[in-house]
C-alpha positions, 0 to 999 in steps of 0.5 A: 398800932399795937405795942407790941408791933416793931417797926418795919424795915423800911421805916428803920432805914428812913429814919437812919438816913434823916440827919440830925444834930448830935446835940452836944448843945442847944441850940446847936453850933449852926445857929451861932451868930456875931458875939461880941468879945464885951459881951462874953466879958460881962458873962465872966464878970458875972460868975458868982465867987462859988461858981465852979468851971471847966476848961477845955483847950483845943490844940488844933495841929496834927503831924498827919491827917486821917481822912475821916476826920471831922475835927477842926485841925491843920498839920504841923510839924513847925516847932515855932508855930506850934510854940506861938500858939502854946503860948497864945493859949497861955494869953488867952487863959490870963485873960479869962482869969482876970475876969473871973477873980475868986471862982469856985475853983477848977473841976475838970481839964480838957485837952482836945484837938487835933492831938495836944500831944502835938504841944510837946512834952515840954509845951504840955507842961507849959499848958498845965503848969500855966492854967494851975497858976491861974486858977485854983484847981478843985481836989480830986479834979479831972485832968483827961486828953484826946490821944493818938496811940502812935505819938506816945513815946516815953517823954510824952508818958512823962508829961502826962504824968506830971500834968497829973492825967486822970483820964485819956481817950484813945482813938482807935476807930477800927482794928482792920489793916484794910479799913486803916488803909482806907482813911488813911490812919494805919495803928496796928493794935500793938501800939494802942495795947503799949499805950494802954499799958503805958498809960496804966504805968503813970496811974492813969484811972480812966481809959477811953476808947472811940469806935467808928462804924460806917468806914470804907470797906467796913463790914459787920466782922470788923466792927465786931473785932474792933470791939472785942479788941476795945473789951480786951484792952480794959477800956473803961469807956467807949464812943462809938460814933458814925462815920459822917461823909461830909467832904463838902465841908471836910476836902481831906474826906475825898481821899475816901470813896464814897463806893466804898462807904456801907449803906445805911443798912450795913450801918444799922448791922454795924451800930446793932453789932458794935452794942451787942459786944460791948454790952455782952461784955458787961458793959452798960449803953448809955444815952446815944453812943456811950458805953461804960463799966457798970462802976464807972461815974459814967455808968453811975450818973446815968443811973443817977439822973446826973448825966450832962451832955456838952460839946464833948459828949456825954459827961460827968462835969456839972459845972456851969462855966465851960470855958473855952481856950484855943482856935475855935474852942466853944465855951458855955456860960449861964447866959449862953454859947460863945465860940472863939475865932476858928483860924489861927491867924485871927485867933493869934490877932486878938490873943496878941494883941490882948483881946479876947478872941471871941467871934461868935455864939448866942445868948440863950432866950427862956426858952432856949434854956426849957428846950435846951434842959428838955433835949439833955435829959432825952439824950441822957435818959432815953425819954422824958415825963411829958408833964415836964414839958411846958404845954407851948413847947408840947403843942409845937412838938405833938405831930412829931410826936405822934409820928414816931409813936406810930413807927414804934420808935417812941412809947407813950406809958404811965406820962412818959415818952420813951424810946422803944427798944428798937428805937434806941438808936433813934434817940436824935429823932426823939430830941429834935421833936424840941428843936424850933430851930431846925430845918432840914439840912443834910450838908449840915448834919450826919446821919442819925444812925 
């Protein structure tokens, strides 16, 4: 076929439809089996006295449920359960310490969910003021949360400002009363434009913005003004992700009706749209579904080569210990995966009771770790130099391969394969041809596109 040929619209919408991991990790999450709390201990112990490390705390509690969500979270408004947890999470964290005296010191802080402003303003500085005790934090350390607009008042502004916040990302999702109504979040745009402005207030650097296409009743206008609200607000950085209807595994998904939800179709116009704005704005696409300001670190490390990818998504962080603390938060280390119990009952049992709560995870093989960096640099650098992939691994993924060559969603020139221009969005499909582990399995993944 020659080069210039595009790909037709059938092949685009089949390749749409096939689910695939995300690969926030390798492998992936699925995959992970009974580890041993010993075993994660020994990883710890093991960390040389320079290693630097990151953390990442869940807070899994929100005071109501959006429909949509995906996220691993339970509704509260209990002021002592959310108390006992803030102070398991302090536990645990002691815990972890101890095992790694005279680290490299603290590179970036986390705080995800759920929504962590869930803690309180006080339980927020509780965290903090905890984990700065603990271990030794790097200058300069990024300090980001996951935030609701809705729930930013003054005394959790205050918080946020003594915690020493470097970062936010803001849900915003869409901009649409009538889709809001539909998933079950209404967030008129004054509230996300008084969070932009509060947040700015406290020095606030970086703002991060998420977008989702593929709602109910979401067309291509709604999108398109979703993201030039985003533009408007100064964001510093965008997610745009796809809406993954999985009510199987998510039961509060069934307040959506599926009738409702676009086509694959409607969501490539939606995906195509969203980039065109953001990148008409100025902004620069990155990997999969990431945008940045040209001069953001984002935007610099993808041109530099020292984009990382991890359960978070696309990153700047490099550190090689990513630990993790709270209900079913997952943590890397150089040997491999471990991921904390998922209930907040067995996750208090083990904190409580002075035992790490480590339930699951994987240690990484040889070639784990070879197909696993090969994986990251296709979702953070669009393509890969076939030179670097081992021949063993290449063979296994040469049919593969081919087939999305022959679609035109992948380019062979010069030794390197790379995504076509009408293949960027098919960026998964590129990185799956290096995962021995998968099998089809669409309760387990989200459409690619």
């Amino acid at each position: 076929m020659p080069a210039s040929s595009n790909p037709s619209g059938e092949t685009l919408l089949r390749h749409a439809a096939t689910p695939l991991p995300r690969y926030t990790s390798y492998p992936t999450a699925p995959h992970f089996g009974p580890l041993a709390p010993a075993t994660y201990a020994d990883w710890l112990l093991a960390a040389p006295p320079e290693a630097p490390l990151s953390l990442y705390v869940h807070v899994p509690f929100c005071h109501e449920l959006c429909w949509y969500c995906g996220c691993h979270t339970t509704v509260t408004r209990s002021a002592a359960r959310i108390a006992r947890y803030g102070a398991g999470l302090e536990t645990e964290a002691a815990m972890v310490a101890a095992l790694l005296p005279g680290h490299g010191g603290v590179a970036a802080l986390h705080l995800g969910g759920g929504t962590p402003t869930a803690l309180g303003a006080d339980g927020l500085r509780r965290i903090a003021g905890a984990l700065r005790r603990l271990f030794a934090f790097r200058p300069g350390a990024e300090v980001a949360a996951e935030l609701d607009p809705r729930a930013l008042g003054a005394d959790l502004l205050s918080a946020l400002a003594d915690i020493g916040l470097t970062r936010a990302s803001l849900g915003v999702q869409d901009v649409t009363p009538a889709v809001q109504e539909r998933i079950g979040r209404i967030q008129p745009k004054a509230q996300v434009e008084a969070a932009v402005r509060g947040l700015r207030a406290i020095g606030v650097g970086g703002i991060n913005m998420d977008l989702i296409y593929g709602l109910p009743g979401q067309g291509v206008a709604e999108v398109e003004d979703s993201a030039r609200f985003a533009v408007d607000c100064g964001a510093d950085r965008l997610a745009v992700f796809g809406y993954a209807h999985v009510p199987w595994m998510k039961p509060h998904q069934k307040g959506i009706r599926v009738e409702d939800l676009p086509d694959a179709a409607l969501r490539m116009r939606q995906a195509e749209a969203t980039a065109r704005v953001l990148t008409d704005a100025g902004y620069v696409a990155i990997g999969l579904d990431h945008f940045a300001k040209p001069g953001d670190a984002m935007a610099v490390a993808a041109v530099s080569g020292a984009l990382r990818r991890n359960f978070q998504g696309y990153t700047t962080d490099t550190a090689p210990y990513l630990i993790g603390l709270g209900a079913s938060a997952i943590g890397l280390t150089p040997q491999g995966y471990v991921q904390n119990a998922a209930e907040e009952k067995a996750w208090l049992a083990a904190v409580e009771a002075g035992r790490l709560p480590t339930a699951r995870g994987l240690a990484l093989t040889a070639e784990d770790r070879a197909r696993g960096r090969l994986i990251e640099r296709v979702m953070c650098e669009g393509g890969i130099r076939e030179a670097d992939v081992p021949p063993a691994i290449l063979a296994t993924a040469r049919d593969r391969l081919d087939d999305l060559i022959a679609d035109v969603l992948v380019t062979r020139a010069d030794g390197r394969l790379a995504m076509t221009p009408q293949g960027r969005p098919f960026l998964r499909h590129l990185a799956a041809c290096f995962d021995a582990y998968l099998k089809p399995s669409p309760a387990r993944h989200s459409a690619a596109v």
